[in-house]
C-alpha positions as CSV (number, residue, x, y, z in Angstrom):
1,X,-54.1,-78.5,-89.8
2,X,-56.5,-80.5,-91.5
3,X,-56.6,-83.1,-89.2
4,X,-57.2,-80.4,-86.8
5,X,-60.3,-79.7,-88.5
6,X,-61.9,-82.9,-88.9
7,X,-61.6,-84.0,-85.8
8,X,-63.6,-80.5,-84.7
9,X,-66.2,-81.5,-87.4
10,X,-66.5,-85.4,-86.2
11,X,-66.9,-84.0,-82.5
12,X,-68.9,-81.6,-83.6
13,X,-70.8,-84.0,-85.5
14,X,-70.9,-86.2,-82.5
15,X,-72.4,-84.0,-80.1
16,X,-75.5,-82.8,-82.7
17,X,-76.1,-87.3,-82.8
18,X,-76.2,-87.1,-78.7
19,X,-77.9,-84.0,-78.1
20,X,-80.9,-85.4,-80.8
21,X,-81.4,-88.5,-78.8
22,X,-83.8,-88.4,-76.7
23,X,-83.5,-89.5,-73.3
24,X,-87.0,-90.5,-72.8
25,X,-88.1,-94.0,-73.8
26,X,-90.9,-94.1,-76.5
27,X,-94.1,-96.3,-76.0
28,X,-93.1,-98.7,-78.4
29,X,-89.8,-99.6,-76.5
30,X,-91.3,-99.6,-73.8
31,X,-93.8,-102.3,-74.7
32,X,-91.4,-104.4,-76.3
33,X,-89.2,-103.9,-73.2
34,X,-91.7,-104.9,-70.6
35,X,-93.4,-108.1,-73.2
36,X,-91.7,-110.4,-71.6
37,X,-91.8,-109.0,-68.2
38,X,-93.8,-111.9,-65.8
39,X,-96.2,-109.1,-64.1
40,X,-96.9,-108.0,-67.3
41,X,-100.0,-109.5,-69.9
42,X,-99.0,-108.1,-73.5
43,X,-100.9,-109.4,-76.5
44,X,-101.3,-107.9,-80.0
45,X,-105.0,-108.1,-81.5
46,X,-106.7,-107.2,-84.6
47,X,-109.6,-104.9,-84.4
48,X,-112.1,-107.1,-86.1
49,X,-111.4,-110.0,-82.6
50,X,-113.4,-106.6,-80.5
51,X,-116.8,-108.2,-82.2
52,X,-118.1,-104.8,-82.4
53,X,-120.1,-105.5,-85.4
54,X,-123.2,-106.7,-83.8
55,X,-123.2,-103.3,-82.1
56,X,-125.4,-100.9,-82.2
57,X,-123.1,-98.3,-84.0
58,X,-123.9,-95.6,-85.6
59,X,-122.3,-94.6,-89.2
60,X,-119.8,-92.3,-87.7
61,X,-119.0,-95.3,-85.2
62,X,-118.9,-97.6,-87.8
63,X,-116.3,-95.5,-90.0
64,X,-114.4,-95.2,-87.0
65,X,-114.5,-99.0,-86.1
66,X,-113.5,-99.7,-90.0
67,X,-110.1,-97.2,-89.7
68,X,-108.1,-98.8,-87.0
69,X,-106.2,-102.3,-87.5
70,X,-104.3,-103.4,-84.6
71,X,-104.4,-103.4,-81.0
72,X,-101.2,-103.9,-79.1
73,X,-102.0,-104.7,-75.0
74,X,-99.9,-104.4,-72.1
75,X,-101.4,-104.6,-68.8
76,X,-100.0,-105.1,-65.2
77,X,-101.8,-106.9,-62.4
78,X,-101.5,-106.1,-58.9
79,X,-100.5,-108.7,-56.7
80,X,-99.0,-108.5,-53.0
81,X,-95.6,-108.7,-54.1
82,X,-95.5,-106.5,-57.0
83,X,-97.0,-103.1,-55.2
84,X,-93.8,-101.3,-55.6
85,X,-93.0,-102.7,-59.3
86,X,-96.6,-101.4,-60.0
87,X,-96.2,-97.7,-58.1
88,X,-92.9,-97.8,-61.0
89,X,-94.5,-99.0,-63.7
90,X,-97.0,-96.0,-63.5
91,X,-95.1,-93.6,-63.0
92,X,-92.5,-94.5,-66.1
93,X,-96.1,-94.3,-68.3
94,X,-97.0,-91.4,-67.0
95,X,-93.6,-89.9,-67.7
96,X,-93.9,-91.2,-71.3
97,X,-97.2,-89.7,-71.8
98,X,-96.7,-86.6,-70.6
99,X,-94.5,-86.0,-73.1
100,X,-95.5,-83.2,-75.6
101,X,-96.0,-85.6,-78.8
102,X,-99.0,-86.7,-77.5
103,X,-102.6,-84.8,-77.7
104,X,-104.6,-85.6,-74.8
105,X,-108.6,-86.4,-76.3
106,X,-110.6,-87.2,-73.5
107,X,-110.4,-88.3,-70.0
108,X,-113.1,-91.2,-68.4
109,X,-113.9,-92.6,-65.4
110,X,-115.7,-96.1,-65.4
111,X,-116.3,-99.0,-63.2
112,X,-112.8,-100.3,-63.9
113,X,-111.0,-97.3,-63.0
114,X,-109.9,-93.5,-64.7
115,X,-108.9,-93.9,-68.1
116,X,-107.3,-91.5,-70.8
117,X,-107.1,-91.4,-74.1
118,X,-104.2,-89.8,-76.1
119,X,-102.8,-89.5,-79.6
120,X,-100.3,-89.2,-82.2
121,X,-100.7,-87.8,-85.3
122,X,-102.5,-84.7,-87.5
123,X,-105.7,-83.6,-85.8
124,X,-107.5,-85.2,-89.2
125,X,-105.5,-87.8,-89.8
126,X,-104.2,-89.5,-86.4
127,X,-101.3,-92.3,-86.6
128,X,-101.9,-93.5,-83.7
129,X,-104.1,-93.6,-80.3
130,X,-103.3,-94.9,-77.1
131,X,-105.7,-95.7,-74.4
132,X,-104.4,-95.7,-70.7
133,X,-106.3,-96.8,-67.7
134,X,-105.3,-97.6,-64.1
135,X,-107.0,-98.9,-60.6
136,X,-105.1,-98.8,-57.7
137,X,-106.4,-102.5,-56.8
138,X,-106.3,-104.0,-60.0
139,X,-103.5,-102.9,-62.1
140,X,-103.0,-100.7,-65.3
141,X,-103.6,-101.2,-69.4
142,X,-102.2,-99.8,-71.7
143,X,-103.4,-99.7,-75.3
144,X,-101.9,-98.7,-78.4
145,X,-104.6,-98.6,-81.5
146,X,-102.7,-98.6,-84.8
147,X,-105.0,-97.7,-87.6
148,X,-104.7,-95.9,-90.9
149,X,-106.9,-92.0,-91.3
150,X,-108.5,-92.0,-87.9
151,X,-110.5,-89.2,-87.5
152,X,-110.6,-88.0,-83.8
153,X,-114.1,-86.5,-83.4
154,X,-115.6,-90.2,-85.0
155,X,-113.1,-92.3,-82.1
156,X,-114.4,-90.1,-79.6
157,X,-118.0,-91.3,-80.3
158,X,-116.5,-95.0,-81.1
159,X,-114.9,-94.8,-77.3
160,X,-118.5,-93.6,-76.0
161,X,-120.0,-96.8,-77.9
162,X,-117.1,-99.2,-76.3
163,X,-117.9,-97.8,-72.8
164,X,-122.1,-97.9,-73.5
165,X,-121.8,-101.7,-75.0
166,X,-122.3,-104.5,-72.5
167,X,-118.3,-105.7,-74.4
168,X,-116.6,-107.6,-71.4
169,X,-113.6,-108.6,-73.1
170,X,-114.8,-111.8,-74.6
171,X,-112.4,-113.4,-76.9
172,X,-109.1,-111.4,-75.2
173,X,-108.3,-114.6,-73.1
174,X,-106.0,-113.4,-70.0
175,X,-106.7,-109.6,-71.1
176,X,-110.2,-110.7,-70.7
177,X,-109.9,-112.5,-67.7
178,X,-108.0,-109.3,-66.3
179,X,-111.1,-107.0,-67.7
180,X,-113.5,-108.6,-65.4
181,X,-111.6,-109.4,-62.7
């Protein structure tokens, strides 16, 4: 009889463990899944490499600026032979960013393409932000800012400033080159 019992508990057990896991892959596997991947670019970056301290910022800006830490960059480049690996690729990000952990902050369109930017995190005290962007003839990036006490009304303002600043990626190397091209 009590064998009987804890085997119920241990497949009881068992099935709580599987029914917690989530079957949707998290941004973080899914950039250290895809690193090594050739049609992908993935660098990590400190904040200070952005050169954003000659910029005209204002204090807000500049509090914002001085609360994130680390950049970690994946982006895909179009080519002719990777259009369907690309059409993929999207669609698995957008999967992962639709889901409900993340708050959506603002949307953008620029010269590069329609970009989004997202977070994790307390609405005063964000863990984590990610910026997504796509073109349909040059690729996608994805951006994950790690920081510590981000505030999201002051990165909102410090996005505005990165998107107003003549920044062209200088100092990114192939992220760079893939900026401008």
């Amino acid at each position: 009889m009590k064998t009987r019992v804890e085997k119920l508990v241990w497949a009881i057990l068992l099935i709580f463990v599987m029914s917690a896991c989530s079957s949707t892959q998290s941004l973080q596997e899914y950039f250290v899944d895809n690193a090594d991947n050739p049609n992908f670019l993935s660098v990590d970056l400190p904040v200070s490499l952005l050169n954003m301290e000659k910029a005209d910022l204002t204090e807000d800006q500049r509090e914002a600026l001085g609360s994130l830490k680390k950049l970690n960059i994946l982006a895909f480049k179009i080519t002719e032979d990777n259009l369907m690996e690309f059409q993929n690729e999207k669609a698995n990000i957008t999967a992962i960013l639709k889901n409900g952990k993340f708050t959506e902050l603002m949307k953008m369109n620029t010269k590069y393409g329609k970009a989004s930017v997202r977070y994790l995190g307390d609405d005063d005290a964000i863990d984590e932000v990610i910026i997504y962007g796509d073109s349909d003839d040059k690729g996608f990036m994805l951006v994950r800012v790690l920081g510590k006490n981000m505030s999201p009304a002051k990165l909102v303002q410090f996005m505005k400033a990165v998107e107003k600043s003549d920044y062209k990626g200088e100092g990114l190397g192939e992220i760079g080159n893939f900026l401008k091209g």
